[in-house]
C-alpha positions in Angstrom: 21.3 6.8 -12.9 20.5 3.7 -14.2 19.9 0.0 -14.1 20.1 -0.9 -17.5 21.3 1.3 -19.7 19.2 4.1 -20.0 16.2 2.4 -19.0 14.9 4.3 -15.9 13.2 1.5 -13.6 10.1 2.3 -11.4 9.7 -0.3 -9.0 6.3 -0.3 -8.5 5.2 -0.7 -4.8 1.5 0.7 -3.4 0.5 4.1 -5.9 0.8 2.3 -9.4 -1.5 3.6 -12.7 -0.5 1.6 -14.6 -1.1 1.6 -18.6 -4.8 1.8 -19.4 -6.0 -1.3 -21.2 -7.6 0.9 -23.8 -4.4 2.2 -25.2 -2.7 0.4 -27.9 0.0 -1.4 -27.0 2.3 -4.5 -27.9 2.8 -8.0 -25.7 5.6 -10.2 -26.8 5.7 -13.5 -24.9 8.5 -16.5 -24.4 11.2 -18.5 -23.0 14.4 -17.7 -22.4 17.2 -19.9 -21.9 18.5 -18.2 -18.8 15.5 -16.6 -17.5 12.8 -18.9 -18.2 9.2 -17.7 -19.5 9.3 -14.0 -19.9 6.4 -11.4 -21.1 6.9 -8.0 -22.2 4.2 -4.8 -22.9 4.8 -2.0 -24.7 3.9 1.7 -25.5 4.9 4.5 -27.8 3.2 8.2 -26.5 3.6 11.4 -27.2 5.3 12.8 -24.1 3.4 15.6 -22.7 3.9 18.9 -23.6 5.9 17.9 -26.7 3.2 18.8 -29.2 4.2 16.0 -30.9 8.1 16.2 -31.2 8.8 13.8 -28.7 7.9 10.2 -28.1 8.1 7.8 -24.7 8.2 4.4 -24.1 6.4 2.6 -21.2 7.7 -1.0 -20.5 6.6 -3.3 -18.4 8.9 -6.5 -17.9 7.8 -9.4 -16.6 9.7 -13.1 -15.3 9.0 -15.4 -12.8 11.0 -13.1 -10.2 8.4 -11.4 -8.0 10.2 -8.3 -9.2 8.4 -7.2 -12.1 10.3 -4.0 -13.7 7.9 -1.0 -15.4 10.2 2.0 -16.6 9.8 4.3 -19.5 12.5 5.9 -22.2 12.3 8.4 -24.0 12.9 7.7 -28.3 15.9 10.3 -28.1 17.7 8.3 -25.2 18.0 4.9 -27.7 21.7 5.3 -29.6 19.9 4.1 -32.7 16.8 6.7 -32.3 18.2 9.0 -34.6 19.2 6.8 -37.9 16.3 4.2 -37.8 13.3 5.4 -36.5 10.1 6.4 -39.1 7.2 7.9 -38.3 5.7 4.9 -36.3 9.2 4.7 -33.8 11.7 2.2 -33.4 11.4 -1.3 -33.9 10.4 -3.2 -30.4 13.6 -5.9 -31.3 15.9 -2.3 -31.7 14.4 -0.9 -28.4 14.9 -4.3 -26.0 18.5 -4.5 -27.5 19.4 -1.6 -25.8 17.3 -1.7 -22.7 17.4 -5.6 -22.1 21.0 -6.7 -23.7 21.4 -10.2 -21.3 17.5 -11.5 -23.3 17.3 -13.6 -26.0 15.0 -12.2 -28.5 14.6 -14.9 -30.8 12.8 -16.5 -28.3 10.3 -13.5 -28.5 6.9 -13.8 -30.3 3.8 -11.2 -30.9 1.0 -12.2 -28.5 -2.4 -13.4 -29.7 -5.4 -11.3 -29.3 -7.3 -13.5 -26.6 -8.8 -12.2 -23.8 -7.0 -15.0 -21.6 -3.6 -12.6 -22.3 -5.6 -9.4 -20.8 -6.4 -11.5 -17.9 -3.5 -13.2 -16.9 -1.5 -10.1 -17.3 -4.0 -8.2 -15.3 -3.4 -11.4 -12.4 0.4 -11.1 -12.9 0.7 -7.3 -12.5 -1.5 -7.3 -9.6 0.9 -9.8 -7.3 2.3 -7.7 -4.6 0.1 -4.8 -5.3 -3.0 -6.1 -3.3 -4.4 -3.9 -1.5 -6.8 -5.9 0.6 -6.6 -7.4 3.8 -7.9 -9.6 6.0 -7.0 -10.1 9.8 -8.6 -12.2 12.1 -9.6 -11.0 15.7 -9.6 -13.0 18.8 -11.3 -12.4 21.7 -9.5 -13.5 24.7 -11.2 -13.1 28.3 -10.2 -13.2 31.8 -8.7 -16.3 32.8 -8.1 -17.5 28.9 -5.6 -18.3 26.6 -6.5 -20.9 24.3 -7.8 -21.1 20.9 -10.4 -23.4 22.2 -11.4 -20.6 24.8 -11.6 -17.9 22.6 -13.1 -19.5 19.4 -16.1 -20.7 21.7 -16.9 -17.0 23.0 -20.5 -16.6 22.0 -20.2 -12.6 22.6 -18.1 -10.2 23.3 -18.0 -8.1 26.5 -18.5 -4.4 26.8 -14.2 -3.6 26.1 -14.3 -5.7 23.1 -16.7 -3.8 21.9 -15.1 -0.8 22.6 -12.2 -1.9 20.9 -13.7 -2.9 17.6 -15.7 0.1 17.3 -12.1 2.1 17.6 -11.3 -0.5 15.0 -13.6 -0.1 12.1 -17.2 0.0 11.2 -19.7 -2.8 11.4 -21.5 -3.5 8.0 -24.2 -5.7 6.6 -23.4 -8.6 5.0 -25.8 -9.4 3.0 -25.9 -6.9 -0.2 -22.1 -5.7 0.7 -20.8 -5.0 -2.2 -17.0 -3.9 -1.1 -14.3 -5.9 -0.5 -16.0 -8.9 2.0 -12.8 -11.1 2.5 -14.7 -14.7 1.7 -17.8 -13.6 3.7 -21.0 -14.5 2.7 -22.5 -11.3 1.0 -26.4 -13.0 0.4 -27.8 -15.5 2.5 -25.5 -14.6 5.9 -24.4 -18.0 6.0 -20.9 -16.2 7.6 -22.9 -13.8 9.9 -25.6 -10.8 9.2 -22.6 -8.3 10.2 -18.7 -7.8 10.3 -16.2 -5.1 11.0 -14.6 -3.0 7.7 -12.3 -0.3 7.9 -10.7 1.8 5.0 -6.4 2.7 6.0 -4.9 4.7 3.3 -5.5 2.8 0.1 -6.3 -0.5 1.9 -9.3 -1.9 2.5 -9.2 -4.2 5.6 -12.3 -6.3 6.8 -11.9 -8.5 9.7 -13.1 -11.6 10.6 -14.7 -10.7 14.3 -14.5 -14.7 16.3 -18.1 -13.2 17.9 -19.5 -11.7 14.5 -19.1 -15.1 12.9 -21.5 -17.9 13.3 -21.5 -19.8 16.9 -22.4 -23.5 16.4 -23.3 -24.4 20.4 -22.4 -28.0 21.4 -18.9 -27.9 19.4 -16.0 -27.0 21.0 -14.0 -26.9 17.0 -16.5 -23.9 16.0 -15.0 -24.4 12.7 -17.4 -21.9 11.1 -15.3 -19.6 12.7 -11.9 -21.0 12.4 -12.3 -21.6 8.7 -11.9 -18.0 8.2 -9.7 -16.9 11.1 -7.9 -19.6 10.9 -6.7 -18.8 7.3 -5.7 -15.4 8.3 -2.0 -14.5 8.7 -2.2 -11.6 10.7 -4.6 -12.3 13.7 -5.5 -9.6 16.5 -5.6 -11.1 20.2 -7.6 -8.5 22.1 -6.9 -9.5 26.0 -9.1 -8.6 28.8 -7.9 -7.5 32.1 -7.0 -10.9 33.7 -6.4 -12.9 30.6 -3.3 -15.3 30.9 -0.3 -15.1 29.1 -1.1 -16.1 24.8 1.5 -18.2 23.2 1.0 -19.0 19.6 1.5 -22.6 20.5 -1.5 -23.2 21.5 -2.9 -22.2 17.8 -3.9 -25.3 15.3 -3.3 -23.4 12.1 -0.3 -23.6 9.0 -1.7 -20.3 7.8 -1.4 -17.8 11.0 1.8 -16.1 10.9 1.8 -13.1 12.9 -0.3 -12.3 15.9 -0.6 -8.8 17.5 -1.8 -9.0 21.1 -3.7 -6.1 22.4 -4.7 -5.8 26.0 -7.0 -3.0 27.4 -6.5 -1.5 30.7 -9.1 0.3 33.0 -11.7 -0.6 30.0 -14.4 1.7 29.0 -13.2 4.8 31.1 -11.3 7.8 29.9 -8.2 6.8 30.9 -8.5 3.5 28.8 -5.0 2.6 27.6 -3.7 -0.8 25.3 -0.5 -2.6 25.8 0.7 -4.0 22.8 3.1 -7.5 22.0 4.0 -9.3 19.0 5.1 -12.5 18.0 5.5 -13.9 14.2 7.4 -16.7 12.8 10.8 -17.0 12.6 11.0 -16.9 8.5 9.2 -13.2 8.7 11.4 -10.2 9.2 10.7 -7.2 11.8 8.2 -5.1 10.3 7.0 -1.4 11.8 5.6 0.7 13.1 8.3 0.0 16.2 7.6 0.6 19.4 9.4 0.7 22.7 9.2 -2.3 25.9 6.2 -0.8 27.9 4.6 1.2 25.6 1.0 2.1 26.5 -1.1 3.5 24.0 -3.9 5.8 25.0 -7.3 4.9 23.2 -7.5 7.4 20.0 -7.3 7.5 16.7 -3.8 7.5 16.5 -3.4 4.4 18.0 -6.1 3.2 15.5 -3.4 3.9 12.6 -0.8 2.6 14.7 -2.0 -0.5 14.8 -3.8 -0.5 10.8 0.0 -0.1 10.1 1.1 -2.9 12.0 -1.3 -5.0 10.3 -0.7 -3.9 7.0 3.1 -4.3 7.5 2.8 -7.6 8.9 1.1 -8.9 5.8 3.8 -7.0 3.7 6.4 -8.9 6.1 5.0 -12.1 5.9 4.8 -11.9 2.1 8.5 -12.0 2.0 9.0 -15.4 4.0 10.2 -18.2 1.6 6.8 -20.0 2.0 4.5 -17.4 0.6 7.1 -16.5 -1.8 7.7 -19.7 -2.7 3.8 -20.1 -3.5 3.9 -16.6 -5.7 6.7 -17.6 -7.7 5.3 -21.2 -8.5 2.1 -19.2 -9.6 3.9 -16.1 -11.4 5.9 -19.2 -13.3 2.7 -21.3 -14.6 0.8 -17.9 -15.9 4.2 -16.8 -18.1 4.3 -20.3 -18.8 1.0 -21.0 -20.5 1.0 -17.0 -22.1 4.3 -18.4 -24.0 3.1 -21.7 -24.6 -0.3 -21.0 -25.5 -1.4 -17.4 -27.1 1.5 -16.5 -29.1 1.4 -15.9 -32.9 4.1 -16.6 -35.0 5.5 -13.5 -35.6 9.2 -13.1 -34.4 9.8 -9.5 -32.5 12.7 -8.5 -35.5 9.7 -8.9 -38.0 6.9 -7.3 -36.1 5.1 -3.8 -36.7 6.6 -0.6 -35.3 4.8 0.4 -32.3 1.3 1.7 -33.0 0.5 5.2 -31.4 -2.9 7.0 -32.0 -3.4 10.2 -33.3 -0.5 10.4 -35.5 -0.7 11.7 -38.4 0.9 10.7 -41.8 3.4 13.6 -41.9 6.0 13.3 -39.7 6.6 16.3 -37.4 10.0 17.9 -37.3 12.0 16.1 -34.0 13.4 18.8 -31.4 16.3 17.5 -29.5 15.2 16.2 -26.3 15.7 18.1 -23.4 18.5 16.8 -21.3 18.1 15.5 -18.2 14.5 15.0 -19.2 13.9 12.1 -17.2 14.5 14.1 -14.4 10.7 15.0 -14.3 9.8 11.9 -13.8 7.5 10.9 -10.6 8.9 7.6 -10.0 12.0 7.0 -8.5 15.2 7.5 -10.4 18.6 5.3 -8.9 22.1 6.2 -8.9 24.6 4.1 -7.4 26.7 5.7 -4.7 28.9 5.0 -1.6 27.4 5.8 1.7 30.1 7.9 4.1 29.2 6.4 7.7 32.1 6.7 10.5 31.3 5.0 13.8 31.8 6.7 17.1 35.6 7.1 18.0 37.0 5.8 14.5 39.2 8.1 13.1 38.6 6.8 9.3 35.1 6.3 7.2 33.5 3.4 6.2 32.0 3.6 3.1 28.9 1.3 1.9 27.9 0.6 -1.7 24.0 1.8 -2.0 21.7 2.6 -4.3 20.1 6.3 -4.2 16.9 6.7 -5.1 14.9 9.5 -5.9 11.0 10.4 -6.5 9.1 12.8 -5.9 8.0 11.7 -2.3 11.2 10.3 -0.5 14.8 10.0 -0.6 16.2 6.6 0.1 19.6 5.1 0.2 19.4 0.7 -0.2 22.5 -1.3 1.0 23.4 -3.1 -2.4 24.4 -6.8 -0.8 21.5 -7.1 1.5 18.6 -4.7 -0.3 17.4 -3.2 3.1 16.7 0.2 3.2 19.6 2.2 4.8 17.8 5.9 5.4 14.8 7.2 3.9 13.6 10.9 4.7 10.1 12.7 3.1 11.2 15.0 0.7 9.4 17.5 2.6 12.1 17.0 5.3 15.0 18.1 2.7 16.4 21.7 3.9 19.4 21.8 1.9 22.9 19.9 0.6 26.0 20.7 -0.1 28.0 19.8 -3.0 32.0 19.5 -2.8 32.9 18.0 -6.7 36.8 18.2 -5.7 37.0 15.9 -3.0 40.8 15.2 -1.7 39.8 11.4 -1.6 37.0 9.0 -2.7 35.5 11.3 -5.2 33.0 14.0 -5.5 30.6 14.4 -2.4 27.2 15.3 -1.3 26.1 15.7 2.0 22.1 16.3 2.0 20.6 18.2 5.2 16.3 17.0 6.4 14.5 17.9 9.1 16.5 19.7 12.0 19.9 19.8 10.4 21.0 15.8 10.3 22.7 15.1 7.2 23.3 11.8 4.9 27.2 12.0 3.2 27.6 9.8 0.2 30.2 9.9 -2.4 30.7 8.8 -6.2 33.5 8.1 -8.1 35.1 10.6 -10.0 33.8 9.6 -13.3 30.3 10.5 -11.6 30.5 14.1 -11.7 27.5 13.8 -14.3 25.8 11.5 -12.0 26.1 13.8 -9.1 24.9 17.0 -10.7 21.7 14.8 -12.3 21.1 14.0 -8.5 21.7 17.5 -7.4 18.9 18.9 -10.2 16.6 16.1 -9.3 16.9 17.5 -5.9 15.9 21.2 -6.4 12.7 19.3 -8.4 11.1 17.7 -5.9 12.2 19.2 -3.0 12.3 23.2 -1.5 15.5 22.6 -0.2 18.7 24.8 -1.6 22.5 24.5 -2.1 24.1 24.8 1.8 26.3 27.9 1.5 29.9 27.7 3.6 30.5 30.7 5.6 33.7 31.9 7.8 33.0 34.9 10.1 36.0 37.1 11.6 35.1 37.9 15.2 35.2 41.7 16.0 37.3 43.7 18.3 35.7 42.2 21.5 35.6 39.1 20.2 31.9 38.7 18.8 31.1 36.7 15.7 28.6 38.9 14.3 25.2 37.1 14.9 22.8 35.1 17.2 21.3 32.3 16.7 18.5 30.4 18.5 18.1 26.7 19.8 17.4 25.4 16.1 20.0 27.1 14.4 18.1 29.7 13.2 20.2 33.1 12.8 17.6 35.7 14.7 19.9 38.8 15.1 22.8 39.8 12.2 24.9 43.0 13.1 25.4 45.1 10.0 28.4 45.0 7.4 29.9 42.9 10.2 31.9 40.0 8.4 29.3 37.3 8.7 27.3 39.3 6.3 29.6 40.3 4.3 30.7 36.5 4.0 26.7 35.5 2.9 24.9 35.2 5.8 21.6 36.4 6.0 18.8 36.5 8.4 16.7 33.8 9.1 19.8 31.2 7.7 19.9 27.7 9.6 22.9 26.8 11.0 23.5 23.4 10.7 27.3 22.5 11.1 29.7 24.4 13.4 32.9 24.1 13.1 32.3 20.7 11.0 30.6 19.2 14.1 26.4 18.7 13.3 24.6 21.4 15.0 21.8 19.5 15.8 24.3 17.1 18.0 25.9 19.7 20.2 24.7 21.5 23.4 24.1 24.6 23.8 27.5 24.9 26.3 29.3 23.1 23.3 28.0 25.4 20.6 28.8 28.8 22.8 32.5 27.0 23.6 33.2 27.0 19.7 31.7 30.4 18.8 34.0 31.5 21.8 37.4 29.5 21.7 37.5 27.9 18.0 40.4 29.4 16.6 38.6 29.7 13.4 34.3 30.1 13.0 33.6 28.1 10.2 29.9 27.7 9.4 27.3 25.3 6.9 24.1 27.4 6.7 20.8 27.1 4.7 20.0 30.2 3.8 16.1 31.4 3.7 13.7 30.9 1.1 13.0 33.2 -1.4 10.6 35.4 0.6 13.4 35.3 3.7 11.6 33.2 5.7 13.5 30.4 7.5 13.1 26.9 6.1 11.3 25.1 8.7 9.7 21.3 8.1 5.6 23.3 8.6 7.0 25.7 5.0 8.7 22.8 3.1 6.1 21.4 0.3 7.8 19.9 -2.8 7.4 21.9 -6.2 5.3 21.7 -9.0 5.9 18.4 -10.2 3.7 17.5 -6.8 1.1 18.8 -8.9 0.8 16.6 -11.4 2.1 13.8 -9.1 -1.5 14.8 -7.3 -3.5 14.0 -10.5 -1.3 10.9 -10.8 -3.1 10.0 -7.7 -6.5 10.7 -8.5 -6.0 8.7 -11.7 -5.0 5.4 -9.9 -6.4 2.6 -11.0 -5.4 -1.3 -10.9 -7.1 -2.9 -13.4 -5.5 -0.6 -16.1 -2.2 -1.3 -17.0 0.6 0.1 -19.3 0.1 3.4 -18.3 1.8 6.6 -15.9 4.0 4.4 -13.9 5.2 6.0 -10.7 5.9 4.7 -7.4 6.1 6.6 -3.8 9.7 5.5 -4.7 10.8 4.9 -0.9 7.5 4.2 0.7 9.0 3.8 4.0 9.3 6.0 6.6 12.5 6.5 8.4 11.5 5.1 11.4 11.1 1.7 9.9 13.4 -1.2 9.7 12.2 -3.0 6.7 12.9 -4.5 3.4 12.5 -2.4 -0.1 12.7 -3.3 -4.1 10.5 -6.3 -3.1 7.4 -4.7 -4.4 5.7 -3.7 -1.0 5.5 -0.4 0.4 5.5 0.6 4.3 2.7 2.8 5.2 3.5 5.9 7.3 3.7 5.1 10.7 1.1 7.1 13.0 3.6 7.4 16.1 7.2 8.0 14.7 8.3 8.3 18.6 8.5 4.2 18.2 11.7 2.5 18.5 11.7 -1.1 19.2 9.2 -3.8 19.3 8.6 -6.8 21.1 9.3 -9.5 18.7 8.6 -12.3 21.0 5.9 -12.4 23.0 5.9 -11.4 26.4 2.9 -11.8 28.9 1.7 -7.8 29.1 0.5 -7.1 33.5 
């Protein structure tokens, strides 16, 4: 369950607290021979609950890979925990031994107490978790498609109007003291008024072409292109009639991605969008998807469909090699002049142990750690596994190395080679798995059941029956599924298996000391496999066939929850570690750092096709019925 180590890694991707700035804490900077200028954060705390007996450590690892790594330890996980520590804890040169074995600590030394190391820190933690955005909008009206067209509309017409109010809420400049994107917040040199909106924990503010100054007599209007023209994402709202957009015809290095809109039968109740999408070849597909045709009623829904679009196409575009290239040249110069210029001379093997407040002299007799501890944990915790996938007709399995990961939000498995997410499901979707540790070939198994009955089969090898049962407790932690239970009624004298079940699965009627109930069935149980074909795929003809003709019933169920109710999705809420994942929450705040780190470990929903581990996170998608998108843009009539 591990990357290094023990070290249990948090990727950090939208929900980060990170540690306050006010705790005391350690920074060691330098430059390694392999991976160039590195900086490293530490902190020693009492874990909670512990009264004292137990002690964590919060890391936060820093190079000039965009993929910073923030995990935490606990003291008794360190081999060398139990011999060398005093009352202060381990020695940080003992603890990145074990954690970090590949670095070169001699190149290590104690930072300097300037503010410019709070700062830059502060600058380098907050890459990729930005969450502020700016998106231009276009207006576009009948008969127009250029960028000279649309930049010289002095006003909009009545459906851009409606559009934008569906869109956010127009604000006054001047005094505007929330995010403003560049705008002019005091002498409305950038317009009196522009549109804001709030979309989960982003805040968005657009740059409206007719909200921004209109210069007459100048066909450039490069009051308004300044802004929108440094926008990646850019909304083109089309009116009925407008001709086809092609990003061609845009003059800018900077706009990426463009998200046509067009209204039909504006300003009525039956007003519908069509949507398109185009971006540069160098961004990847990014969701919500949505199907060839689509028309999208005006509601709120299609609000956060298209926030979400938005947001992901940032995310997307943050990932093509010239924005990453830019963030890495950046990310290299800060670690640069931290290990160049505000260090001390103080090696790491001849620094202080790590400080922690509020201990006292006397040292506290140490219990034995719990095992499995970091099992509580609200980040994400990764095991590496083999994904069972067997493609229609194909008599054998394929199996696909994968990371499994773990929070207390969503299950994901990532392909190893290519780092895109393979399947993710809410935890709230988990019903159930089933655990078969004596596999005749590839190892122990687990198959995990979400939402009507699918499943997800993965294996391990057989030295990972540890691994396996770690994955299995982290399950019943942060999810109200239960083990799946194998049952094999005997049909009766007229040839009746005992029970009914209805269109989900659901067992609604169970005959009495018949020998489906004797074997563990109960009322209120979801079928989910018959006869080792997935319930949820077979017809109601097929499923009455097998009951009928299978030589032998063989059954997976979930059986009800503890008050015999059946497990649907509405009665599935994770358990209490939710609770203090909520405070978690409330707590959230990016300018502290070194602090609770968590992550909404597989922050994309299933629906998506996107990229994880890159340190940006896929906001739900409004409209999971979405399946494809256009990614090159086609002329919407």
């Amino acid at each position: 369950m591990s990357f290094i180590g023990r070290f249990y890694v948090n990727f950090i991707l939208k929900d980060a607290v990170l540690f306050p700035f006010l705790a005391e804490h350690q920074n060691f900077f330098g430059i390694d021979d392999r991976l160039g200028p590195v900086a490293i954060s530490f902190r020693r705390e009492e874990k909670e609950g512990s009264s004292g007996a137990q002690y964590n450590y919060r890391i936060i690892f820093r190079t000039t890979e965009m993929k910073t790594l923030r995990g935490s330890i606990l003291e008794e996980s360190v081999p060398s925990a139990a011999r060398h520590t005093t009352p202060r804890g381990l020695s940080p040169k003992r603890l990145l031994e074990f954690i970090l074995p590949e670095l070169n600590l001699h190149c290590l030394r104690l930072a300097s107490n300037s503010p410019k190391v709070r700062d830059t820190l502060l600058k380098l933690d907050e890459q990729g978790l930005n969450f502020q955005r700016k998106v231009g909008v276009m207006y576009c009206r009948a008969g127009q498609s250029s960028e000279e067209d649309m930049y010289n509309n002095e006003s909009s017409g009545p459906a851009f109007e409606e559009f934008l109010d569906l869109l956010g809420d127009r604000v006054r400049l001047k005094g505007w003291e929330k995010y403003r994107a560049q705008l002019d917040n005091k002498t409305d040199s950038t317009g009196k008024h522009s549109l804001y909106t709030r979309y989960q924990d982003y805040e968005i503010m657009f740059h409206v072409s007719t909200m921004l100054p209109y210069t007459a007599n100048n066909t450039q209007q490069l009051l308004r292109k300044r802004h929108i023209g440094n926008d990646i994402v850019t909304i083109v709202f089309q009116e009925p009639g407008a001709l086809p957009f092609t990003p061609k015809s845009i003059r800018s290095h900077f706009q990426h991605v463009f998200i046509i809109v067009q209204v039909h039968q504006p300003c009525a109740e039956e007003t519908y969008y069509s949507v398109a999408v185009t971006r540069s070849k160098d961004i990847p597909l990014f969701g919500p998807l949505f199907p060839k045709g689509a028309r999208f009623p005006r509601s709120l829904a299609f609000r956060d469909f298209l926030l979400a679009k938005v947001v992901n196409a940032e995310n997307a575009a943050e990932k093509a090699e010239k924005f990453r290239s830019m963030a890495t040249r950046t990310r290299q110069e800060y670690l640069k002049d931290l290990a160049e210029n505000y260090v001390t001379t103080t090696p790491i093997d001849s620094s202080t142990k790590f400080p922690l407040l509020s201990l006292g002299s006397k040292r506290k007799d140490k219990l034995k750690s719990a095992k499995g501890a970091e099992l509580h944990s609200a980040g994400a915790l990764v095991w590496g596994v083999m994904v069972n996938s067997r493609g229609e007709g194909e008599a054998g399995e394929h199996k696909l190395p994968c990371l499994l990961g773990v929070s207390v939000e969503y299950v994901v498995l990532i392909e190893r080679s290519s780092r895109r997410v393979m399947f993710n499901c809410s935890c709230r979707d988990v019903i159930g798995w089933k655990v078969l540790t004596e596999a005749k070939e590839g190892g122990p198994c687990l198959d995990i059941f979400y939402e009507r009955g699918e499943s997800v089969s993965i294996s391990m090898l057989e030295s990972q029956v540890e691994d396996l049962k770690e994955v299995v407790q982290r399950l019943e932690m942060v999810t109200r599924g239960c083990v799946a239970l194998e049952v094999t009624p005997l049909r009766d004298g007229v040839g009746q298996p005992g029970f009914l079940m209805d269109e989900e699965g659901f067992v609604t009627e169970l005959q009495r000391f018949c020998y489906a109930e004797s074997g563990g069935l109960q009322l209120w149980a979801r079928v989910v496999r018959l006869c080792g074909h997935s319930l949820v795929h077979l017809s109601l003809e097929e499923r009455t066939r097998l009951l009928r003709t299978a030589h032998k019933i063989h059954i997976t169920v979930i059986p009800p929850d503890e008050n015999g109710k059946p497990r649907r999705l509405d009665r599935l809420f994770p358990r209490g570690i939710l609770n203090d994942y909520a405070v978690f929450r409330k707590r959230k705040n990016l300018c502290h750092y070194l602090g609770h780190s968590f992550c909404r470990a597989a922050g994309v929903h299933q629906k998506f096709t996107s990229e994880l581990i890159v340190g940006t996170e896929q906001p739900h998608p409004p409209l999971p019925s979405l399946i494809t998108e256009l990614s090159v843009y086609t002329h919407l009539g």
